[in-house]
C-alpha positions as a LaTeX table, in Angstrom:
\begin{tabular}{lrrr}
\hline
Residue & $x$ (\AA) & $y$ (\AA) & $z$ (\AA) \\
\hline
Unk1 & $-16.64$ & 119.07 & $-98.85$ \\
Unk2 & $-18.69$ & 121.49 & $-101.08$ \\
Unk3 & $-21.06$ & 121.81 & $-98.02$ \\
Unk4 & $-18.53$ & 123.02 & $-95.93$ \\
Unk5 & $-17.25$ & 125.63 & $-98.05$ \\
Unk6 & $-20.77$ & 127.00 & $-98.67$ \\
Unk7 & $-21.01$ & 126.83 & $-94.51$ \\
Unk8 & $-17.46$ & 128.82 & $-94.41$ \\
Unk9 & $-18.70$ & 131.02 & $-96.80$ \\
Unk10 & $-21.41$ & 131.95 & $-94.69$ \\
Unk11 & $-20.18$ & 132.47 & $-91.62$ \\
Unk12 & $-17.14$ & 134.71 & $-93.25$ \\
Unk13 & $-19.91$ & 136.80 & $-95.37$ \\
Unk14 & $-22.80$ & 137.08 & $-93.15$ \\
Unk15 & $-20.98$ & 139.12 & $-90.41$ \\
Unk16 & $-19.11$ & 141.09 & $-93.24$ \\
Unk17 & $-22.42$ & 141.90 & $-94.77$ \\
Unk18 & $-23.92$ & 143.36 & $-91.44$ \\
Unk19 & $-20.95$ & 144.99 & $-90.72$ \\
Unk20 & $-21.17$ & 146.71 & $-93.87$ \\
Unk21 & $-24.59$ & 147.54 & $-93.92$ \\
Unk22 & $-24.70$ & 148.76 & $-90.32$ \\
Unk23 & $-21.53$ & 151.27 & $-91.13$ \\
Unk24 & $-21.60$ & 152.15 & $-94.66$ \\
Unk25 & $-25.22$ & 152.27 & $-96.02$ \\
Unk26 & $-27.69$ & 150.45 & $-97.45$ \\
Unk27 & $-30.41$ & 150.74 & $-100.99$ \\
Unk28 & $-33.50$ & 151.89 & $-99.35$ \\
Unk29 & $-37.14$ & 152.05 & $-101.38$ \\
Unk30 & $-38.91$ & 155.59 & $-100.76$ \\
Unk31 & $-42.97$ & 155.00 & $-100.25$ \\
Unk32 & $-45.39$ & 158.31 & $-100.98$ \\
Unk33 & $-45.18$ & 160.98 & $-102.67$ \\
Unk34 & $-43.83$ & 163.88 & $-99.71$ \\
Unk35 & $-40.52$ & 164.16 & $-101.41$ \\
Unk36 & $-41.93$ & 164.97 & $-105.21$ \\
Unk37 & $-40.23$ & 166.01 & $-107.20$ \\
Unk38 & $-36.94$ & 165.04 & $-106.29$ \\
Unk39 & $-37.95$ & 161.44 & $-104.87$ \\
Unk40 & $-40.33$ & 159.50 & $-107.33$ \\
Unk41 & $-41.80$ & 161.99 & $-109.16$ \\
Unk42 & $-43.98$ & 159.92 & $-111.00$ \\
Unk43 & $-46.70$ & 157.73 & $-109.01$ \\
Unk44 & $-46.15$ & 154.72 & $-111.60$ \\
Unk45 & $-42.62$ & 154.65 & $-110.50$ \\
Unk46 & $-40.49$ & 153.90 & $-107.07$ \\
Unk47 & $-37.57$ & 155.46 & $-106.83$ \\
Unk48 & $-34.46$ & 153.35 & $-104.29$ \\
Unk49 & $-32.09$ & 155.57 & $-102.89$ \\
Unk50 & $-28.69$ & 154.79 & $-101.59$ \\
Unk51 & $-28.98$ & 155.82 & $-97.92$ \\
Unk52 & $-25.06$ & 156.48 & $-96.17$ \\
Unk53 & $-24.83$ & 155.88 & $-93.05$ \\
Unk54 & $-21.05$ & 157.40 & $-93.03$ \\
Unk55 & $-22.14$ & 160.38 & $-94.29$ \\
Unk56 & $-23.89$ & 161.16 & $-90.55$ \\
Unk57 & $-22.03$ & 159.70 & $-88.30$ \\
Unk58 & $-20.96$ & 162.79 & $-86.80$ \\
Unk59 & $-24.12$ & 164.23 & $-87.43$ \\
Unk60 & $-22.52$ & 167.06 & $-89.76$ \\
Unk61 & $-25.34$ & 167.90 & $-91.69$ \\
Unk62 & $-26.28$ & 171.01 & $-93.54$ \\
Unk63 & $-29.15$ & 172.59 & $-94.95$ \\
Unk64 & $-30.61$ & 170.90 & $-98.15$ \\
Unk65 & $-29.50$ & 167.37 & $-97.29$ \\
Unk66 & $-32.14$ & 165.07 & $-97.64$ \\
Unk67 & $-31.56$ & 162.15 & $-94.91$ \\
Unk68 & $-33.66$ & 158.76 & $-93.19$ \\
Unk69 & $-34.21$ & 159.74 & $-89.39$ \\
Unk70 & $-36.47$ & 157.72 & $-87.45$ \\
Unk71 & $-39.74$ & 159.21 & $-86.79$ \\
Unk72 & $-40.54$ & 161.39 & $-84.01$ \\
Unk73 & $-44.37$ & 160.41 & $-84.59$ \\
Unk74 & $-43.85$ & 156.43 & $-85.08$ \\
Unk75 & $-40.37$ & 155.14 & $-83.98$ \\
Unk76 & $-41.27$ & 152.26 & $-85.81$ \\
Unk77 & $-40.66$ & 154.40 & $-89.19$ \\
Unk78 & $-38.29$ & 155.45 & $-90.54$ \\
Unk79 & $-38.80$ & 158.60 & $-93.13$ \\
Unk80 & $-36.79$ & 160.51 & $-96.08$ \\
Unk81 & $-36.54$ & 164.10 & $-95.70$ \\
Unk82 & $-34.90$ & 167.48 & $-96.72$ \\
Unk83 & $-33.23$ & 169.25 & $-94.00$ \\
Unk84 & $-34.11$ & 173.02 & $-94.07$ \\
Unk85 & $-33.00$ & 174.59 & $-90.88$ \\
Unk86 & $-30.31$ & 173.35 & $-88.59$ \\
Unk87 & $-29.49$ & 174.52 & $-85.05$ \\
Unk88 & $-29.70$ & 178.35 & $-84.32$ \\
Unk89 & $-31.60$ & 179.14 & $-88.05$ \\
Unk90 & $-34.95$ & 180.94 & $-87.55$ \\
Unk91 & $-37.63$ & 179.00 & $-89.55$ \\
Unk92 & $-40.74$ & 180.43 & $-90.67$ \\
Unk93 & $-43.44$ & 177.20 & $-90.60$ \\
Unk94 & $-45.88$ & 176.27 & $-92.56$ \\
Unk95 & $-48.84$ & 175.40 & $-90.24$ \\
Unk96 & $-47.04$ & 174.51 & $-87.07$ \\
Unk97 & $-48.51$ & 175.97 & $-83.62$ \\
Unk98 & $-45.44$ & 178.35 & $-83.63$ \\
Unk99 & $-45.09$ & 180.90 & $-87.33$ \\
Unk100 & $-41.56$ & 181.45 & $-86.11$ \\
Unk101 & $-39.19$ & 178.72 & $-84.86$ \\
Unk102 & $-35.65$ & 179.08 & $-83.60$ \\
Unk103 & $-34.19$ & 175.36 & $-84.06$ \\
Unk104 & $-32.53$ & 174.31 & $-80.41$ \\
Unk105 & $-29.24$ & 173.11 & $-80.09$ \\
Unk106 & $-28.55$ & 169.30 & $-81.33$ \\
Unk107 & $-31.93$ & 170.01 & $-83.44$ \\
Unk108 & $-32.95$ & 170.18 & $-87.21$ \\
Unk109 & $-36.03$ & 171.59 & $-89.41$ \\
Unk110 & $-37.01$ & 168.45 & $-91.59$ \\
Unk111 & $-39.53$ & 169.16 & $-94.91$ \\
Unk112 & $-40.82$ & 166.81 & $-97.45$ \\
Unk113 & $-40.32$ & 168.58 & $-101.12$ \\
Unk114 & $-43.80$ & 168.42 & $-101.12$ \\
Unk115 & $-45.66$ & 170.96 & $-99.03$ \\
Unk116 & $-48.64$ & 170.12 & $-97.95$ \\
Unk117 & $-48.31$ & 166.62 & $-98.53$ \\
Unk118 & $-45.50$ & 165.56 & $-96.06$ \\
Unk119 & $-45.62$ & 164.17 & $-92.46$ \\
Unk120 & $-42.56$ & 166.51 & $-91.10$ \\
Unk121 & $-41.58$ & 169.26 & $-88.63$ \\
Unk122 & $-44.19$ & 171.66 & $-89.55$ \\
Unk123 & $-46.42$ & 168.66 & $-87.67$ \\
Unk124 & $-43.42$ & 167.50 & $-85.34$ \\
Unk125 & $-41.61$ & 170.19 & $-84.80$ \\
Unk126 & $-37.41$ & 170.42 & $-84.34$ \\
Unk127 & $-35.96$ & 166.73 & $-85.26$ \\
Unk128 & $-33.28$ & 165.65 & $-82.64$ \\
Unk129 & $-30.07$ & 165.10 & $-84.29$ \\
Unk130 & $-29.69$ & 161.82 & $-82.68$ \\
Unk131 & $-32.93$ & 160.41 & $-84.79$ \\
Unk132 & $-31.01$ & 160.72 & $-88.27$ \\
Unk133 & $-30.02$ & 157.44 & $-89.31$ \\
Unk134 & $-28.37$ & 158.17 & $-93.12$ \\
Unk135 & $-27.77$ & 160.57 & $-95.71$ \\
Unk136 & $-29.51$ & 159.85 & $-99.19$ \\
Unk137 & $-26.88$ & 160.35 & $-101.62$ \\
Unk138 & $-27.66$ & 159.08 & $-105.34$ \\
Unk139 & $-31.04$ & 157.51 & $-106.69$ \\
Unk140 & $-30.00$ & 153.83 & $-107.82$ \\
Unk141 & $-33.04$ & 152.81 & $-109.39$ \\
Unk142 & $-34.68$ & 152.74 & $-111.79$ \\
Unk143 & $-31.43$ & 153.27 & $-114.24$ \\
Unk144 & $-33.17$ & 156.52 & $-116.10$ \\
Unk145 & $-33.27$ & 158.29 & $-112.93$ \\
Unk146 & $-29.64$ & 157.60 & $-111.97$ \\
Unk147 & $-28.34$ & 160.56 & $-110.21$ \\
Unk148 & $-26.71$ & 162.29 & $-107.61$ \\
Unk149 & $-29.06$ & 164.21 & $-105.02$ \\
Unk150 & $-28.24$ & 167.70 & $-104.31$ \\
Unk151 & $-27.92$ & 169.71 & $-101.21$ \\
Unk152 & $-30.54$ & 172.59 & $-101.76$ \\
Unk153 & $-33.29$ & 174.58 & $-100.77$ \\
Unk154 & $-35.62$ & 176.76 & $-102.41$ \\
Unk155 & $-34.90$ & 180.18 & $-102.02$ \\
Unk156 & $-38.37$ & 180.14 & $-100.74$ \\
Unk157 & $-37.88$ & 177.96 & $-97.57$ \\
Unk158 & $-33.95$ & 179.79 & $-96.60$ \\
Unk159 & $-34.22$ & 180.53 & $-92.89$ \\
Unk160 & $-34.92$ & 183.67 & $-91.60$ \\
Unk161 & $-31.48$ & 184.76 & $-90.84$ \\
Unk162 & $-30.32$ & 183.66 & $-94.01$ \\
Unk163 & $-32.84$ & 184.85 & $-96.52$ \\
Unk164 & $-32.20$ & 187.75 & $-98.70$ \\
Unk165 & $-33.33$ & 191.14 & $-96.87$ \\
Unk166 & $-37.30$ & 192.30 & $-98.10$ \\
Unk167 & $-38.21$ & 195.55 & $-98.71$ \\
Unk168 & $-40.92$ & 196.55 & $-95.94$ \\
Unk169 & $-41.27$ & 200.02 & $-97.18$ \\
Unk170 & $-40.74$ & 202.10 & $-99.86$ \\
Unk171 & $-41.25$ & 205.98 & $-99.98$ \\
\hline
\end{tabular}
């Protein structure tokens, strides 16, 4: 008797689980060090983010998230990064072919928080919308770095057309 109930237990919970995972989200560990210093800014510690898969299913994003896309590079990887241009913003890159980059239609402008040290679009160029699998919401783990992520960019990496006007000249 107790081996069928365990048996029924599985076969209730096991689809319930997928289905759960596959629409909701799932705790995800974050390798490397391209999203320092929001994503494990220490190198003796791993930060595990909870990754929402909700959160992008209509591929509503906005500048600052940080989201899991597959890779354009490796398709076999899938990477954490900080969205910093979406479709129509003019980016200004950091060491990609173009200096100036008007992000297509059904496109984003991934970063890692650390430039210079981050597999992203300045290599790849735009992301297609279609490769973002989740939205990184909260760090679960370890408990003393519990916290919600925030949307935001340095004022540094705004787009073009959003960035505070510069002075050119001055008489």
């Amino acid at each position: 008797m107790k081996i069928r109930n365990i048996f029924k237990g599985i076969l209730i919970g096991v689809p319930i689980g997928v289905t759960l995972i596959d629409s909701l989200g799932y705790v995800a560990r974050v390798d490397g060090i391209s999203m320092q210093p929001a994503l494990n800014p220490d190198q003796d510690q791993t930060d595990y983010v909870l990754l929402n898969k909700w959160a992008v299913k209509s591929y509503q994003v906005q500048r600052g998230d940080i989201i899991a896309l597959i890779s354009p590079k490796d398709p076999s990887l899938n990477i954490i990064k900080r969205i910093v241009g979406v479709q129509g913003d003019i980016i200004e890159t950091i060491g990609y072919k173009n200096h100036i980059v008007r992000i297509p239609e059904g496109h984003c402008w991934v970063e890692g928080d650390h430039t210079g040290h981050s597999m992203d679009s300045n290599n790849f160029g735009p992301v297609s919308l279609g490769l973002i699998t989740a939205k990184a919401t909260c760090i679960v783990w370890p408990p003393s770095r519990w916290q919600f992520l925030s949307s935001s960019l340095p004022e540094s990496r705004l787009p073009l057309n959003l960035s505070p006007p510069t002075l050119l000249y001055s008489a």
